[in-house]
C-alpha positions in Angstrom: 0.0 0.0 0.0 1.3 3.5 -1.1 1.1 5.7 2.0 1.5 9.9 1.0 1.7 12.4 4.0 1.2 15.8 3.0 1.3 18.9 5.2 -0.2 22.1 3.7 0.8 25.6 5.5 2.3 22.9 8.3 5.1 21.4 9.1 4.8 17.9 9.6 6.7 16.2 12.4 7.9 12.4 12.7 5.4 12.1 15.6 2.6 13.5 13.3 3.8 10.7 10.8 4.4 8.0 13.2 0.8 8.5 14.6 -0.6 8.4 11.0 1.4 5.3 9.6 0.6 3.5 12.5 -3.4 4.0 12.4 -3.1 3.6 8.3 -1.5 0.0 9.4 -4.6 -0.3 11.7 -6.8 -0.4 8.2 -5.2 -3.4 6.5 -7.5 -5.7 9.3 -10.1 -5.4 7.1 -8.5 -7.0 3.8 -10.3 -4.7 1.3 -7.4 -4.3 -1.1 -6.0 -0.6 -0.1 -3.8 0.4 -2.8 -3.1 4.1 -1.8 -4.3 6.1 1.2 -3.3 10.1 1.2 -3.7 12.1 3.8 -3.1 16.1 3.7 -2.8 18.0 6.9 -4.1 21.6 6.5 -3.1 24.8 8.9 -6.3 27.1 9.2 -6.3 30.3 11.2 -9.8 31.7 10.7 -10.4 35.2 13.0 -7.0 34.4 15.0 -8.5 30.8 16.1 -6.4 28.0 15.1 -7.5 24.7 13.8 -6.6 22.0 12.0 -8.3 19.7 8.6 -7.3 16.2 8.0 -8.6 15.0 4.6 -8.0 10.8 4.1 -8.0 9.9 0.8 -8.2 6.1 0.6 -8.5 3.8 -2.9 -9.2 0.4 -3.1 -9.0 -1.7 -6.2 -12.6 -2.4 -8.0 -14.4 0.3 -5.8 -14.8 3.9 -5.2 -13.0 5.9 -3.4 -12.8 6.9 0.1 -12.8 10.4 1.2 -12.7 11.4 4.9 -12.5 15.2 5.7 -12.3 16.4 9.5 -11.6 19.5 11.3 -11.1 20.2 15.3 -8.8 22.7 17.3 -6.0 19.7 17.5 -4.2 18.0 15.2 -4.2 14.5 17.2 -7.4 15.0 17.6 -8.5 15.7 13.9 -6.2 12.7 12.8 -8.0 10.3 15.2 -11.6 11.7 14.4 -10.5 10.8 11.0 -8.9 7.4 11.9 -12.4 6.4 13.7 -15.0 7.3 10.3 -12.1 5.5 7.8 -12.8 2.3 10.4 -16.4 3.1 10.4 -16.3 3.3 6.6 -14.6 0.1 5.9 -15.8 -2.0 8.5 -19.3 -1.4 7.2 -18.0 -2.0 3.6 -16.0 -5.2 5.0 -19.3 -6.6 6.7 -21.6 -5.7 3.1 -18.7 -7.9 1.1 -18.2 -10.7 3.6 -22.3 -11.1 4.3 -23.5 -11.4 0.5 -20.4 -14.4 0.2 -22.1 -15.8 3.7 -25.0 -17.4 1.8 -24.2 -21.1 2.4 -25.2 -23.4 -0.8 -26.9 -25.3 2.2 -28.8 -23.0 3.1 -29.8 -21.8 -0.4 -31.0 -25.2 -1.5 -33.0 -25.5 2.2 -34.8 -22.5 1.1 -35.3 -23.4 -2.2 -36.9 -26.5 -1.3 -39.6 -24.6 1.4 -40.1 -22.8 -1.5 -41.2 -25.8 -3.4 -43.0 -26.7 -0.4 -44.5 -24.2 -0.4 -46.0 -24.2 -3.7 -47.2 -27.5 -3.5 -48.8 -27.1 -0.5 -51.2 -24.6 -1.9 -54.4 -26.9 -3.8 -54.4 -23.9 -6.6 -51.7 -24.9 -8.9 -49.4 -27.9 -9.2 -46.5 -28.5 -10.1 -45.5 -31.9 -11.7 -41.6 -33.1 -12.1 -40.1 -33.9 -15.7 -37.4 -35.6 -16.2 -34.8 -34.5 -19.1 -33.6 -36.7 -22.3 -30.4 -35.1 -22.8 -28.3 -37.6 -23.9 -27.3 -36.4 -27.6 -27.5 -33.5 -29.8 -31.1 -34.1 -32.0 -31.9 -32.2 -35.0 -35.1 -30.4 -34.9 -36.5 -32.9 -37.1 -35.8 -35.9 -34.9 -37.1 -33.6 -31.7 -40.1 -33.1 -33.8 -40.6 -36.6 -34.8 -40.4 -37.7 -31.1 -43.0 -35.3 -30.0 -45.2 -36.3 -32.3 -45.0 -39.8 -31.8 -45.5 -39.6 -28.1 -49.5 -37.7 -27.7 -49.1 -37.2 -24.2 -46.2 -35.1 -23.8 -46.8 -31.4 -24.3 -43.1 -30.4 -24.7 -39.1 -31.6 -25.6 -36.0 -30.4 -24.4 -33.2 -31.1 -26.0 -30.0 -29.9 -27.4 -29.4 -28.9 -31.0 -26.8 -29.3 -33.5 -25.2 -26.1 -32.5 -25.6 -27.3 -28.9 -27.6 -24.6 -28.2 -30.6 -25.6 -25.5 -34.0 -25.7 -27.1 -37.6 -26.3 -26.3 -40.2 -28.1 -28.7 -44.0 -27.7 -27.2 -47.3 -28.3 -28.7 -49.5 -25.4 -29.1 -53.0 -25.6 -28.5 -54.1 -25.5 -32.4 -52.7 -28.5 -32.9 -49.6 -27.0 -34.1 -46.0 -26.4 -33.0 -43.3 -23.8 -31.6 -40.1 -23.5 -30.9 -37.9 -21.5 -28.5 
């Protein structure tokens, strides 16, 4: 990670720096690829009061951007105001990436199945298996020819020439389509 210290209308200290690297170090807990993080420490003296800006710039490969700006009377103080929202920021960011890879295939097929359940349960509509012929490539012809020759099926999946998935139904004028 590329780490930039930049003091504007200050002069930055090795404390100053010391304190910063060491709560930059405190970000890499959260494994979010940090490429770069700049921070710029700004002097203000507004009506003869004295006070300090801390701006974090922080960027992370495949996302945006990070910018933190904080002010207060000391420059420790502004630094670790700063420090805290960057944690804020990625930990939520961390929790938002590591919760939508939490969904267990488990626990996806569970709830696919009450789903299921579900809809059978309900005496409206039902739903009947099918089992798939897809042992070979068939021409539309041959797809066509099996359809016909079997009046109680409605439909044929199957796999063309191209090996493209297709579906062969009968319509209800007697006729056929094809998707």
């Amino acid at each position: 990670m590329n780490i930039s210290i930049v003091g504007r209308h200050f002069e930055l200290t090795d404390a100053i720096k010391n304190h910063i690297e060491s709560a930059i170090d405190g970000l890499k807990k959260y494994n979010l690829d940090i490429i770069s993080t700049r921070v710029v420490i700004d002097a203000d003296e507004k009506n003869g009061k004295k006070g300090y800006s801390v701006e974090f710039v922080i960027n992370m490969a495949n996302k945006n951007t990070v910018v933190i700006r904080q002010k207060d009377k000391d420059v420790y103080a502004a630094i670790d105001l700063a420090i805290d929202r960057a944690h804020k920021v990625l930990r939520r960011h961390h929790d938002k990436v590591t919760e939508h890879k939490s969904v267990r295939p488990d626990e996806l097929a569970a709830a696919h199945e009450a789903e299921i359940a579900a809809a059978l349960a309900d005496d409206s509509d039902e739903i009947v298996p099918a089992e798939l012929e897809l042992y070979k490539p068939l021409e539309i012809e041959e797809a066509l020819n099996l359809l016909k020759s079997s009046p109680d099926r409605q439909f044929i999946v199957f796999n063309d020439i191209e090996g493209k998935m297709r579906v062969l139904y009968r319509r209800s004028d007697g006729r056929f389509g094809l998707y």
